[in-house]
C-alpha positions in Angstrom: -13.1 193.8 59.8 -13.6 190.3 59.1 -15.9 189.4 61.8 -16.5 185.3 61.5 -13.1 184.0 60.9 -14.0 180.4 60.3 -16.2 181.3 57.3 -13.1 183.6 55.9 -10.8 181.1 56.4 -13.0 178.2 55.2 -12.9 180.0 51.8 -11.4 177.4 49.3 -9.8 180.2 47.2 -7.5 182.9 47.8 -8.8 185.8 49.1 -7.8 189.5 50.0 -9.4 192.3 51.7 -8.3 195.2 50.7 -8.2 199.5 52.2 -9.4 202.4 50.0 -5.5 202.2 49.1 -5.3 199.1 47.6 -3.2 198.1 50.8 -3.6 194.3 52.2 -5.6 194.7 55.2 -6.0 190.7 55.7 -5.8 187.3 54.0 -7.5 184.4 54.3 -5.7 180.9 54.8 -6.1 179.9 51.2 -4.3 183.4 50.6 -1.5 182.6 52.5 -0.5 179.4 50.6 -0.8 181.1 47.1 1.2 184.2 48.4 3.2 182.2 50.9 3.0 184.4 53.7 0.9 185.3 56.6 -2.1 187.5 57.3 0.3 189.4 59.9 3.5 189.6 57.4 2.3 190.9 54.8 -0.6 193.5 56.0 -0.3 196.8 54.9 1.6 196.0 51.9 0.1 197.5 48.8 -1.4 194.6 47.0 0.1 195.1 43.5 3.5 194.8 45.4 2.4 191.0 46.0 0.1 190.3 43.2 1.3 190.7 40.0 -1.3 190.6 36.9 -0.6 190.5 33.1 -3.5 192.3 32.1 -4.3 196.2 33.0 -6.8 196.2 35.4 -6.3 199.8 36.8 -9.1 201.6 35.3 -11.6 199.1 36.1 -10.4 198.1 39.6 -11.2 202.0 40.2 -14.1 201.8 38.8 -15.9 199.1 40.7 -15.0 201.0 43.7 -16.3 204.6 42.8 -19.8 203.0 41.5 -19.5 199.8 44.3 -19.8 197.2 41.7 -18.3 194.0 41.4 -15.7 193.1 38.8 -15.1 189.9 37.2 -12.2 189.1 35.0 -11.3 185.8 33.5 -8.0 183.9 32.0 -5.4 185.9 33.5 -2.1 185.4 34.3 -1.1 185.7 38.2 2.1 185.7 39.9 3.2 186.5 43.3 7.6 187.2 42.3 8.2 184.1 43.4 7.0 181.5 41.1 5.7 181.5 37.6 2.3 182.8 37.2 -1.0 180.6 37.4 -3.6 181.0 35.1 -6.3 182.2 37.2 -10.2 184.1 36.8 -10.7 187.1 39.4 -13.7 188.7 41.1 -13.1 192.0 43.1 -16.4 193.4 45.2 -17.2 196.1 47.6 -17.2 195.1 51.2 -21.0 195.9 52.5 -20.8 198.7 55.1 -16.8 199.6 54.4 -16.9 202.1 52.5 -13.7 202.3 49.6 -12.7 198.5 51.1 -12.7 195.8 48.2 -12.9 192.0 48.5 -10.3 190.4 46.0 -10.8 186.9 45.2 -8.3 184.7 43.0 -9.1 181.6 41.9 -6.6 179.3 39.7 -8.1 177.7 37.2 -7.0 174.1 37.9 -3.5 173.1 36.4 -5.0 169.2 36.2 -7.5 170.2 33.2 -4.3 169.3 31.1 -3.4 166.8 32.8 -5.8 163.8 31.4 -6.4 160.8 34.1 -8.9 159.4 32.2 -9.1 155.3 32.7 -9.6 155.0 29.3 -6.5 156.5 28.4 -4.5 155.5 30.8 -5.2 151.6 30.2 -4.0 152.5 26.0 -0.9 153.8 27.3 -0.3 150.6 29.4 -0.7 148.7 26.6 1.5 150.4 24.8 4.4 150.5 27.0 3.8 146.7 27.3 4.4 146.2 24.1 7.4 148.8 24.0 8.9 146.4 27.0 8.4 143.4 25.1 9.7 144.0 21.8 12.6 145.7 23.7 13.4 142.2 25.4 13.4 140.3 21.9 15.4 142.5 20.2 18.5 143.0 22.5 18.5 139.1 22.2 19.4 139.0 18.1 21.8 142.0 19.0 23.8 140.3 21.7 24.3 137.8 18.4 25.5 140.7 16.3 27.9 142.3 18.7 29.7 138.7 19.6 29.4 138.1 15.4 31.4 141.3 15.0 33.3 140.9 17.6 34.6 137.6 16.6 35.4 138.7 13.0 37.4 141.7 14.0 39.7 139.1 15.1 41.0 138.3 11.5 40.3 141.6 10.2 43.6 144.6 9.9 43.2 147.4 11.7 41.3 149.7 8.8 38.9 147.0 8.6 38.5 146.9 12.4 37.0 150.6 11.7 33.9 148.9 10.7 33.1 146.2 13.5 33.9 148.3 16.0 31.5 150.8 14.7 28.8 147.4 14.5 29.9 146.7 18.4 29.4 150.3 19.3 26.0 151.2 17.7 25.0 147.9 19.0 25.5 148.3 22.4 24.1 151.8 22.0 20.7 150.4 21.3 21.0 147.9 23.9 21.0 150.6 26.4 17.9 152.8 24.5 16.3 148.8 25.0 17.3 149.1 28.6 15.7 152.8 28.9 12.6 151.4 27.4 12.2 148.4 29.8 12.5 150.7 32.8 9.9 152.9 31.2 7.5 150.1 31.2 8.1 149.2 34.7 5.4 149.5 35.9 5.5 148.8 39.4 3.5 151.4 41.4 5.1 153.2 44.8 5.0 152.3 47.6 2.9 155.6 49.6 4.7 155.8 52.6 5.5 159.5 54.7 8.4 160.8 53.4 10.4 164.1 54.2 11.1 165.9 51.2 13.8 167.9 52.4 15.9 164.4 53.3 15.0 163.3 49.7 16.8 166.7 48.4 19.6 166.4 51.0 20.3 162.7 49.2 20.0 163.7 45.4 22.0 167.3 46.1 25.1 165.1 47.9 24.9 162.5 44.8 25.0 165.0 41.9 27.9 167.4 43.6 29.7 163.9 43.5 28.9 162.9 40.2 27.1 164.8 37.4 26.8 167.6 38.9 30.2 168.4 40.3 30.6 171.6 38.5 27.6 173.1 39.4 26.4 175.3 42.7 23.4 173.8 44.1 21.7 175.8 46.5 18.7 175.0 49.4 15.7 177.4 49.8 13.8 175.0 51.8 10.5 175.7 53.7 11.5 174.2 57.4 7.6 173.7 58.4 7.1 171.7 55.3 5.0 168.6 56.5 5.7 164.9 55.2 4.2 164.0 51.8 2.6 160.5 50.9 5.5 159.1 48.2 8.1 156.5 47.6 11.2 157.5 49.1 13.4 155.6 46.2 11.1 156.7 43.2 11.2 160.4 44.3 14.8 160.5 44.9 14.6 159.2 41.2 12.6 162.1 40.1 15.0 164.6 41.8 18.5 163.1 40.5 16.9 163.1 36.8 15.5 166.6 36.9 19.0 167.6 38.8 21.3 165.8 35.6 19.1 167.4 33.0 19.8 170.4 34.4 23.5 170.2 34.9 23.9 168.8 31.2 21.8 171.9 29.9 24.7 173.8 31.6 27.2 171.6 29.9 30.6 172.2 31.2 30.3 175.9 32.7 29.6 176.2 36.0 26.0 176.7 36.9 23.5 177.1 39.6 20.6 175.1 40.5 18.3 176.3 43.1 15.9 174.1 44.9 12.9 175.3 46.7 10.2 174.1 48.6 6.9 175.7 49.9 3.5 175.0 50.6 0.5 176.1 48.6 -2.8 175.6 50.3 -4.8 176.4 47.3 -3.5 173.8 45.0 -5.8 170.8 43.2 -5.6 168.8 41.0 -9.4 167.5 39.4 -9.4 164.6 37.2 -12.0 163.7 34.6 -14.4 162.5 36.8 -14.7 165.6 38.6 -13.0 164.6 41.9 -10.5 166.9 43.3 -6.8 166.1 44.6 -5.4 168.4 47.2 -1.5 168.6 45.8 -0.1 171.1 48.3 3.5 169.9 48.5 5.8 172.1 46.0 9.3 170.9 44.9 11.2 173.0 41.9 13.9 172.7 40.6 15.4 175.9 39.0 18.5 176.2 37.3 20.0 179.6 35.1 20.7 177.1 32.3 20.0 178.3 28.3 16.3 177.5 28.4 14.2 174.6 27.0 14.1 175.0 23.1 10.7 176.5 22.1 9.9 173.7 19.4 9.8 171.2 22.2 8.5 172.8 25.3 5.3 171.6 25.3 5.7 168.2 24.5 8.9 168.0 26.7 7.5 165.1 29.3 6.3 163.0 25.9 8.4 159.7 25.4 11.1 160.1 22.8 11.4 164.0 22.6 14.2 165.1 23.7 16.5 168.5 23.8 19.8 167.0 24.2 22.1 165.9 21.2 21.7 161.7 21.2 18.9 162.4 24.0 16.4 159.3 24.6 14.0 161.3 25.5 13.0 159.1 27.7 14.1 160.3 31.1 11.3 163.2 31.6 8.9 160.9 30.4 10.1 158.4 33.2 9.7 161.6 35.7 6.1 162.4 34.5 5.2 158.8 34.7 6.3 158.5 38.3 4.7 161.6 39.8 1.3 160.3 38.1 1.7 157.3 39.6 2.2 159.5 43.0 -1.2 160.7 42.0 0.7 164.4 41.5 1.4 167.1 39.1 4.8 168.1 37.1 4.6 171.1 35.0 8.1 173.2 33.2 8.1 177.1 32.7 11.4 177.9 30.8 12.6 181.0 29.2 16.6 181.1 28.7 18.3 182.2 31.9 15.6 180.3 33.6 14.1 176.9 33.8 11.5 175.6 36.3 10.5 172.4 36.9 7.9 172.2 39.6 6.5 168.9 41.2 3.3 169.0 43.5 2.6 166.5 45.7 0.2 165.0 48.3 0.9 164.9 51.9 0.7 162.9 54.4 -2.9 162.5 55.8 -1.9 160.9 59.1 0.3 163.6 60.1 -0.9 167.0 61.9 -2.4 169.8 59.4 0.6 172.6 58.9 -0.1 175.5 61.0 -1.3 177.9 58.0 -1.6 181.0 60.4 0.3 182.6 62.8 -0.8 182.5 66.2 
């Protein structure tokens, strides 16, 4: 049906052929990363088993076919069942010379146009968490003072009066530690790109949290096995993974939870900056636990400094996340409705290691 393969696999978005049935009769390696599967798995299947669209398209798909007319339809939401939907445009075409057989082409409108690399704006942001880290070193010095002040006059004081400089001592040291968040927020330190296997950096954070934090929870592995390396920092990953592992445990509080984490590989995703130039981001990580659900006043600016759905939250600790996977030139984005939240990472991988095997031979 397809007769030069190289061309149909060279296509850089997903693309489906489809029988006068609307069943898959073959995908094209870009295909296969956004419906992670294979060409052989999956034809046959009846394609809205596998695609699923939020806008009705049924009357129109039909009609392209019967008058053999292209279709094109833009800002939609795609899914495939097993991650949230992409925000994609769609053209569906006749196949010349097969009669009733439609070409389906989906292409994701890229993710990164919200995501804002800009060298301008990333210099301003520098300067501001220098001068964050700075006036956060000054200012724990004049509260050491006031702690060992208050601590020294408790000394004399009775027991109701001790009420009081013990509250001084407590709120004091409590700001010492948002001063201590701060200073690690403005570390900035880039990583050091090296391959890493995700799956070992998972394996480390899952271990830690069922020993800590996370003790109460059930955290469960849905790994990819033929996941290649990615191009990270081992440590500042693992960083990313234990943070985005507590939130989601303290979301839970104290009843038992479940956290899910999954890995795949998506061929199709890129991330293009301001100046045009596209990053190929193919590495998925999320992290999924059956918590209550981000609250909806805060969703969107959840990865901002300072904003924060936890009682006494910094607010802090997502912003450190998003700040690291920029850093690993990658992507971080949160779907969350309650019963469900997803945080999903995408990351680069390794150049200098073999291209993944993306059909089956």
């Amino acid at each position: 049906m397809i007769e030069d393969d190289a061309v149909w696999n060279s296509l850089p978005v997903p693309a489906i052929l489809l029988d006068p049935e609307d069943r898959i009769v073959a995908i094209n390696a870009a295909a296969e990363g956004f419906l992670n599967t294979s060409s052989k798995t999956i034809h046959g299947t009846p394609v809205w088993e596998k695609v699923m669209i939020d806008s009705p398209l049924d009357a129109a798909f039909k009609r392209a076919r019967e008058t053999s007319s292209p279709l094109f339809v833009n800002d939609v939401d795609v899914g495939t069942g097993e991650r949230a939907p992409l925000h994609c445009n769609l053209q569906i075409a006749p196949l010349a010379g097969e009669p009733g057989h439609m070409l389906f082409l989906i292409s994701p409108r890229e993710l990164a146009g919200r995501l804002t690399q800009d060298h301008t704006v990333k210099s301003a942001a520098k300067s501001a968490i220098g001068m964050a880290e700075m006036l956060a070193h000054e200012i724990k010095n004049p509260l050491a003072g006031i702690t060992g002040a208050a601590q020294l006059l408790s000394m004399g004081l009775t027991a109701e009066d001790r009420e009081l400089t013990d509250l001084i001592v407590g709120e004091s040291r409590r700001i010492v530690k948002l001063l201590e968040q701060v200073e690690q927020f403005g570390n900035l330190t880039m990583p050091d790109l090296r391959p890493v296997n995700i799956h070992d950096v998972l394996d480390r954070a899952r271990r830690s949290a069922l020993l800590g934090f996370g003790a109460h929870m059930k955290i469960l592995e849905d790994y990819d096995p033929s996941l290649p390396m990615a191009l990270g920092d081992p440590d500042q990953l693992l960083q990313v993974i234990l943070n985005l592992l507590k939130n989601a445990s303290e979301a839970a509080g104290k009843t038992p939870g479940t956290i899910r984490l999954h890995t795949y590989y998506e061929h199709s995703f890129r991330l293009r900056r301001s100046d045009g130039e596209g990053k190929a981001l193919p590495l998925q990580i999320e992290v999924i636990d059956d918590g209550p659900g981000l609250p909806p006043d805060i969703a969107g600016d959840i990865f901002d400094p300072f904003v924060s759905g936890k009682e006494n939250g910094t607010g802090l600790g997502l912003a450190l996340v998003s700040k690291i996977i920029s850093d690993h030139d990658g992507w971080i984005s949160v779907t969350s409705v309650p019963g469900k939240t997803v945080f999903r990472l995408s990351l680069p991988r390794d150049p200098a290691r073999p291209k993944r095997k993306t059909k089956e031979s």
